[in-house]
TORSE-262634 format. One line per 4 residues: number of its first residue (from 1); their letters; for each residue x, y, z of C-alpha. Coordinates in Angstrom, 1 decimal. Layout:
REM TORSE-262634
NUM> A> X:Y:Z ~ ...
END
This chain:
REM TORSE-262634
1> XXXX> -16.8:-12.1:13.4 ~ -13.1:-13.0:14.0 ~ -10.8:-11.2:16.5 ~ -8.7:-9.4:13.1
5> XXXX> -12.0:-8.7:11.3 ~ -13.0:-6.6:14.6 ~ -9.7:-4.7:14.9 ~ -9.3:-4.0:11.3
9> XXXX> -11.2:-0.7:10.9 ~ -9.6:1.1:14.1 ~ -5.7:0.4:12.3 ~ -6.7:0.9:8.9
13> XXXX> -8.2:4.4:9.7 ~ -4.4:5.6:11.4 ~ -3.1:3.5:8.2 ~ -5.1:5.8:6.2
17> XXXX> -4.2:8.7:7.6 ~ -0.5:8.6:7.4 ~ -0.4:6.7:4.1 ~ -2.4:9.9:3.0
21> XXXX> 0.2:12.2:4.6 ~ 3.4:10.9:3.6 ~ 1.9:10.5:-0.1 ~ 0.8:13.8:-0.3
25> XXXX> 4.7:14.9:1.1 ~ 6.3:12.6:-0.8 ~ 4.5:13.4:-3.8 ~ 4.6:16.9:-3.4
29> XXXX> 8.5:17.0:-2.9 ~ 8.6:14.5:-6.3 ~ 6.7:17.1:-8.4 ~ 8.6:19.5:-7.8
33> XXXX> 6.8:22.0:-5.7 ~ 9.8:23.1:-3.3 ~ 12.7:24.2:-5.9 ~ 13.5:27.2:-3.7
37> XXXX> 14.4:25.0:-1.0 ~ 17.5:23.4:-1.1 ~ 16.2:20.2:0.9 ~ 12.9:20.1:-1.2
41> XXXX> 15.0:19.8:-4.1 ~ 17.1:16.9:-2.9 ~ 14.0:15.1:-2.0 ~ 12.6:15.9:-6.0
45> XXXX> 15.9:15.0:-7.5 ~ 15.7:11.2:-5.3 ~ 12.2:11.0:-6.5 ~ 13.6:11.2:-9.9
49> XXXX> 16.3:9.2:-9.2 ~ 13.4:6.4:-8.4 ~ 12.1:6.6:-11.9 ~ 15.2:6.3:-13.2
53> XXXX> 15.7:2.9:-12.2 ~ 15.0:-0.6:-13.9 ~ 14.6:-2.4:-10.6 ~ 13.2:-1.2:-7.5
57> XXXX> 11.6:-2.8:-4.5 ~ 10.1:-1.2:-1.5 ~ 8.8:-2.6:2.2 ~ 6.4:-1.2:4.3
61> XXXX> 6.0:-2.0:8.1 ~ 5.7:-0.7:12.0 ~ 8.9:-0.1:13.2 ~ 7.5:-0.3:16.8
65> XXXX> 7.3:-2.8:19.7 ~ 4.1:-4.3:20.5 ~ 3.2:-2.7:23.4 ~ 3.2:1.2:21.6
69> XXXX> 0.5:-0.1:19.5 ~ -1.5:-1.9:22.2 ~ -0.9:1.5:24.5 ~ -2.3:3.7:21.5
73> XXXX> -5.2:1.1:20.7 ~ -6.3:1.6:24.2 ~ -8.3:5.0:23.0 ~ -10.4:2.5:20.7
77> XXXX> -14.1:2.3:20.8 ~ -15.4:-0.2:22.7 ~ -15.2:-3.8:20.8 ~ -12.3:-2.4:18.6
81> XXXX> -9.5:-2.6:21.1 ~ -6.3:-4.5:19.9 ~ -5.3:-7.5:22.2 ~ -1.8:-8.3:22.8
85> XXXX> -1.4:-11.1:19.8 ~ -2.8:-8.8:17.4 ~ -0.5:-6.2:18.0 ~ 2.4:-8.6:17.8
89> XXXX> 1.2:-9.8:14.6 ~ 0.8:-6.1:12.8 ~ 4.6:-4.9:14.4 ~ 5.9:-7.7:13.0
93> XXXX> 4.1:-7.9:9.2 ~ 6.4:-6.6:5.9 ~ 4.8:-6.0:3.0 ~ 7.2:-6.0:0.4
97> XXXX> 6.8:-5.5:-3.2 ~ 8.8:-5.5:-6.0 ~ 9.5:-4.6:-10.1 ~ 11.9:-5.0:-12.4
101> XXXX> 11.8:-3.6:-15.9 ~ 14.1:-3.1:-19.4 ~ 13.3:0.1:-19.4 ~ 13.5:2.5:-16.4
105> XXXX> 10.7:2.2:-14.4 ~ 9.3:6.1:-14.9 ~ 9.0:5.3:-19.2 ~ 8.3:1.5:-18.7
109> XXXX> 4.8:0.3:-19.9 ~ 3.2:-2.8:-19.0 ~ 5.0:-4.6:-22.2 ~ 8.3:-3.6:-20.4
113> XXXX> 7.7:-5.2:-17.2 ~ 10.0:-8.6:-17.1 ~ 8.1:-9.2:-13.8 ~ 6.1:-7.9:-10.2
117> XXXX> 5.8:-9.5:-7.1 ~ 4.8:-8.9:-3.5 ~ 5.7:-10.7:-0.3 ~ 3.5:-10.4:3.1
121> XXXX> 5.7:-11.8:5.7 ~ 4.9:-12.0:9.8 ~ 7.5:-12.9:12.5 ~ 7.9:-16.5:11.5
125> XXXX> 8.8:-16.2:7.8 ~ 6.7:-15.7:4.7 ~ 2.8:-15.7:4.8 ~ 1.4:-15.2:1.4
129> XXXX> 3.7:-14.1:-1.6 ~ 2.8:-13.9:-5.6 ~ 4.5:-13.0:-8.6 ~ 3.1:-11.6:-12.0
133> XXXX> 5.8:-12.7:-14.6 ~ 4.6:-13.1:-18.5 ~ 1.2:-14.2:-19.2 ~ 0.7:-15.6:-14.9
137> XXXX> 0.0:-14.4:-11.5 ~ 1.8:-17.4:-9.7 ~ 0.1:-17.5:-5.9 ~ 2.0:-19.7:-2.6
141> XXXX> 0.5:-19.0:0.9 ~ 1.4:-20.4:4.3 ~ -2.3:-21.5:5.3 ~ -1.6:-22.3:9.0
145> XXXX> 0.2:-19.3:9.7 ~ -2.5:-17.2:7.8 ~ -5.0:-18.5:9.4 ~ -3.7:-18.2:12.9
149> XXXX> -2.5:-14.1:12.0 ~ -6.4:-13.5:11.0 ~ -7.7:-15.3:13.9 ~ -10.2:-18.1:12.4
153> XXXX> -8.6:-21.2:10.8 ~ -8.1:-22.2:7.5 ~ -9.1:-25.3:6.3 ~ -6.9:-28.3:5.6
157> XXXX> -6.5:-30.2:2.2 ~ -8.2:-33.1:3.5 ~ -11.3:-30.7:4.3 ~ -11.5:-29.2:0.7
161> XXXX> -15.0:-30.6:-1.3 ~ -14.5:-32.9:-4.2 ~ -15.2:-29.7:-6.4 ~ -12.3:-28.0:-5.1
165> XXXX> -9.5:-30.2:-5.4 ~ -7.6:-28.1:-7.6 ~ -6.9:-25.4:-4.9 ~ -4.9:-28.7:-2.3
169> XXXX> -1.7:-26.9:-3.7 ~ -2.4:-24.1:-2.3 ~ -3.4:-25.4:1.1 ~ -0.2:-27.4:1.1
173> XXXX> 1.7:-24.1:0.2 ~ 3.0:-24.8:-2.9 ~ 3.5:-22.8:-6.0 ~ 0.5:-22.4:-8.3
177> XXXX> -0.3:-20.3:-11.3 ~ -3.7:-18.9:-13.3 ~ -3.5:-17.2:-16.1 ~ -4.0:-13.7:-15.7
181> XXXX> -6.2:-12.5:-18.0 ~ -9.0:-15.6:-17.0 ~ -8.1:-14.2:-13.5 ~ -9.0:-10.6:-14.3
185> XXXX> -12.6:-11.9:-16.0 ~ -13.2:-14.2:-12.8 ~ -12.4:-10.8:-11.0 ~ -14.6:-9.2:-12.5
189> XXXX> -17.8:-10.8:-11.0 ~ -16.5:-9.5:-7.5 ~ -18.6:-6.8:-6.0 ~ -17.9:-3.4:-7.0
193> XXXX> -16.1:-4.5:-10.5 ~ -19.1:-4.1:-12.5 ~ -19.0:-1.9:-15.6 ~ -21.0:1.2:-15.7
197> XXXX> -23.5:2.4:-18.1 ~ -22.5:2.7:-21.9 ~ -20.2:6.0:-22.2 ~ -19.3:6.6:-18.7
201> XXXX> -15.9:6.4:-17.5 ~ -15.6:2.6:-17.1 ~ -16.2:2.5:-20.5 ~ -12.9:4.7:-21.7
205> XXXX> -9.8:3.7:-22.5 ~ -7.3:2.4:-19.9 ~ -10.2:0.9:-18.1 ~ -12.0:1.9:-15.1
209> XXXX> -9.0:1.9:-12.6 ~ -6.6:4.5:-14.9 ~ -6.3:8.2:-14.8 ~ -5.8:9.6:-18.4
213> XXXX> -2.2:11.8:-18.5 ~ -4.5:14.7:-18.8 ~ -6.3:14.4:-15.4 ~ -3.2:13.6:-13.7
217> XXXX> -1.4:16.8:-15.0 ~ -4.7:18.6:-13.4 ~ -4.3:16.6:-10.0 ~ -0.9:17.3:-9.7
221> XXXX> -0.8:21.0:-10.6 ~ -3.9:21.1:-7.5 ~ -1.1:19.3:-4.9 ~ 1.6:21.5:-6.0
225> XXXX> -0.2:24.9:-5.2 ~ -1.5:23.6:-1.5 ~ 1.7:21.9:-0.8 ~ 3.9:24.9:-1.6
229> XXXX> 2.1:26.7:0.6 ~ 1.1:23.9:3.3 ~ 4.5:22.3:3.6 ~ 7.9:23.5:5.0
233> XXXX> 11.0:20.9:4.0 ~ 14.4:21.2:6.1 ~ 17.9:19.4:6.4 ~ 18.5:18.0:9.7
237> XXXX> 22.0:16.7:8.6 ~ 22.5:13.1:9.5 ~ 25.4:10.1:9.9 ~ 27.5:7.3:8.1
241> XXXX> 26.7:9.0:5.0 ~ 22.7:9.4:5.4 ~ 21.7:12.8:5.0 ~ 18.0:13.4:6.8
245> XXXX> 15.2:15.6:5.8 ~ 12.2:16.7:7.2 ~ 8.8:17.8:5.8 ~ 6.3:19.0:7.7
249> XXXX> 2.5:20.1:7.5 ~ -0.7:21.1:9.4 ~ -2.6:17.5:8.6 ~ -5.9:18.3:8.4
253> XXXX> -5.2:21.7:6.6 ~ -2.8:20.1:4.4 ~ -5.6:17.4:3.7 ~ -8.4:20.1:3.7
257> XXXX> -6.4:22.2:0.5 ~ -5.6:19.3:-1.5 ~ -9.3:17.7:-1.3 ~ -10.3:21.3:-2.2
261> XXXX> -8.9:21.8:-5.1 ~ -9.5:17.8:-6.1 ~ -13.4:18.2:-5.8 ~ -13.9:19.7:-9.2
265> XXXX> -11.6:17.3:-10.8 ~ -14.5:13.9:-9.3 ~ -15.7:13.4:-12.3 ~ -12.7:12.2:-13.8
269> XXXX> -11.5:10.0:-11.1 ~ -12.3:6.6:-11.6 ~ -15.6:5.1:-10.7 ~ -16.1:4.5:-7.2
273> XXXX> -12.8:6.8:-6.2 ~ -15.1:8.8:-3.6 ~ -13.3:12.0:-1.8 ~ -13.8:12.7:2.3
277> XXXX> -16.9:14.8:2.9 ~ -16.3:17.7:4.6 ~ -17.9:16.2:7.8 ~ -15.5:13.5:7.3
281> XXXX> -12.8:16.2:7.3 ~ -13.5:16.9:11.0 ~ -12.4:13.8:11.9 ~ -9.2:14.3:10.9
285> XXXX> -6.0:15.4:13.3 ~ -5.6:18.6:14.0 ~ -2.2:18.1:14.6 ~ 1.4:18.6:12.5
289> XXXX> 2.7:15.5:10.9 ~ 6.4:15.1:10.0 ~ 7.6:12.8:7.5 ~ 11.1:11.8:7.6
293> XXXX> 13.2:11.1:4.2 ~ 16.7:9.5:4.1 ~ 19.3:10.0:1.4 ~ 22.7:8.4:1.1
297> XXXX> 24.4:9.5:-1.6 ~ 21.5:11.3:-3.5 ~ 19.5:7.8:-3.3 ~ 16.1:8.0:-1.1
301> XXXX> 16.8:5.1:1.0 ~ 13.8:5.3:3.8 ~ 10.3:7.2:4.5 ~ 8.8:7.4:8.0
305> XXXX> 5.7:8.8:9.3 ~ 5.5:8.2:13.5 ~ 1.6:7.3:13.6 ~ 1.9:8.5:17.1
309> XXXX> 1.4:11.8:16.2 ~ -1.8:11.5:15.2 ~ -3.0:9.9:17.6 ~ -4.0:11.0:21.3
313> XXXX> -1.6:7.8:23.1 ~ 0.5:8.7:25.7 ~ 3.1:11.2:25.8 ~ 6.2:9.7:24.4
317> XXXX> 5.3:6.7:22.7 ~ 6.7:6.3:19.3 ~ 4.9:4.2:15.8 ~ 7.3:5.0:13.0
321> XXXX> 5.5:3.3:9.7 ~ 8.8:3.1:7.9 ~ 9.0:2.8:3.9 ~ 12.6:1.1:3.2
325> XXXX> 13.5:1.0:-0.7 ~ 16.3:-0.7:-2.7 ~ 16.7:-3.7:-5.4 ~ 13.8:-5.4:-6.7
329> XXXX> 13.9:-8.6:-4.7 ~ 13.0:-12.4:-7.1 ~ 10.9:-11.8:-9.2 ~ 10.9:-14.4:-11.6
333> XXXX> 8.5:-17.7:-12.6 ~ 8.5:-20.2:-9.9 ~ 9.6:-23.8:-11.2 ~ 7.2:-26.5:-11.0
337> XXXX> 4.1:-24.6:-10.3 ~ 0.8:-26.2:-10.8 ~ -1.7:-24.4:-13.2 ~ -5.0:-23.8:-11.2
341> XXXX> -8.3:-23.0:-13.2 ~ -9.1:-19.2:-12.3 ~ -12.7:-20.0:-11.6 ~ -13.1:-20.0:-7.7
345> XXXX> -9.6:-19.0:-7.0 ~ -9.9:-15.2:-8.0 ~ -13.9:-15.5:-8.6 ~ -16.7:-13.7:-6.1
349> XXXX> -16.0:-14.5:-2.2 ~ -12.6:-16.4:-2.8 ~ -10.8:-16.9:0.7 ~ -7.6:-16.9:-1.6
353> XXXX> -7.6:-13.6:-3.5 ~ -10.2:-11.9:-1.5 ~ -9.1:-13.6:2.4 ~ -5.3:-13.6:2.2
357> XXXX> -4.0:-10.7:0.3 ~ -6.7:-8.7:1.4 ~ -6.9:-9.5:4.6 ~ -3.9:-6.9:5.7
END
């Protein structure tokens, strides 16, 4: 097993756990649950103000030096401890993804999308980027780089089989395309992608992965009530212009309410969206979390959660995950890309689809 397979599962559960946090804030505060509070409201109306746009882009990363995250790994179990490198490599990652539309973004549909893209970068530059822009995904990767971020080597063009020519393109890091919708069949012979039996809810319209307008209504009334209750939003004034708010929450009880109220609401999730137990509940922090917005001129601007706090590190160190959000970045069709055949490059155990993107 490589050295980023081993260390995955000890990041991604922190990952989890403020991503959960700052969307159940976030999402809160966009749904209107606070408009007694004057803060709350200025943190619903930039959530609007979001929706309202026809090109939007935001990037997620650590905003953190190495050694906060190797001093907060050190409470790992044993085997899942985060060497130096690694550490390096997640501080430095962006993930950045962006959409542009003719409509704004909150009424566009699919049909109204003039493209989508998202860019994993390290320290060094760009690692894997692709674009969905008419009827393509179009796919470019830096192979080394990857290879050396996930700690096992990718191999070369010259060490691709004869039946797997096609993909020297991509090992060379050029632009490539596969049309989408041959993609999404090849996709679906990946492990968990199967349908379910005839007249479940894989089977309804909108497909297995989409929650009907009903069931959201119904998931976001359930949020509203606990966050009302759970959350507390205040100004803490700001700079230059940038006006700072702060919501904060009990984690686990803020967790515990909303997964409450979501339990009788299961069977219309999609299939395979399983909620925490609540064994897996007592895992959870029993700490407060504090999510920080920033507004400049009524525009949301940043989000950041300080993973620290949820953790049991040493006193003082800081691991702000940081959302930063402004124009949609290029997303249009790369000239001269090479059409690839979908088989193999999006189909069951792909180290392109599966490896790369995933692999964050």
């Amino acid at each position: 097993m490589s050295t980023a397979t081993r260390h995955r599962p000890a990041l991604r559960k922190t990952l989890t756990a403020a991503a959960c946090t700052t969307a159940l804030l976030a999402g809160a505060a966009a749904c209107g649950t606070v408009e007694n509070l004057t803060a709350g409201q200025k943190v619903d109306r930039a959530f609007e103000g979001l929706g309202e746009k026809k090109s939007l882009a935001f990037e997620l990363g650590l905003d953190a030096k190495p050694s906060a995250l190797t001093e907060l790994a050190k409470e790992a179990e044993p085997g899942e401890e985060l060497p130096p490198e690694l550490a390096e490599l997640f501080t430095g990652v962006r993930i950045k993804v962006s959409v542009e539309s003719r409509k704004p973004l909150a009424d566009s549909g699919e049909k109204d999308l003039v493209g989508t893209g998202v860019t994993i970068s390290g320290p060094d530059g760009v690692l894997a980027e692709y674009r969905l822009v008419g009827d393509f995904t179009y796919y470019r990767a830096d192979m080394k780089a990857l290879g050396e971020a996930m700690g096992f080597p990718l191999p070369s063009a010259d060490e691709l089989p004869e039946s797997e020519k096609e993909l020297k393109k991509v090992i060379e890091g050029k632009w490539v395309k596969v049309d989408t919708s041959e993609l999404d069949r090849a996709g679906k012979g990946t492990p968990g992608s199967e349908k379910g039996d005839k007249g479940s809810k894989t089977d309804q319209p909108g497909g297995p992965d989409e929650i009907d307008t009903k069931t959201q209504q119904k998931i976001l009334k359930a949020v509203r009530g606990v966050v009302a209750r759970e959350v507390t939003f205040s100004n803490e004034g700001g700079s230059d212009g940038v006006e700072r708010i702060v919501a904060k929450a009990s984690f686990r009880e803020l967790l515990t309410g909303v997964l409450d109220k979501l339990r009788p609401l299961a069977d219309d999730l999609p299939a395979g969206a399983e909620l925490p137990t609540d064994e897996d509940l007592k895992e959870a922090p029993d700490k407060k979390i504090a999510v920080n917005f920033s507004l400049k001129n009524g525009d949301l601007t940043r989000v950041s959660v300080d993973l620290a706090a949820l953790a049991d590190g040493p006193k003082g160190t800081r691991l702000p995950l940081v959302v930063k959000f402004g124009e949609a970045g290029d997303v249009s069709a790369p000239s001269g890309a090479t059409e690839i055949p979908a088989d193999g490059f999006g189909g069951p155990g792909s180290p392109f689809t599966g490896g790369l993107l995933g692999g964050f």
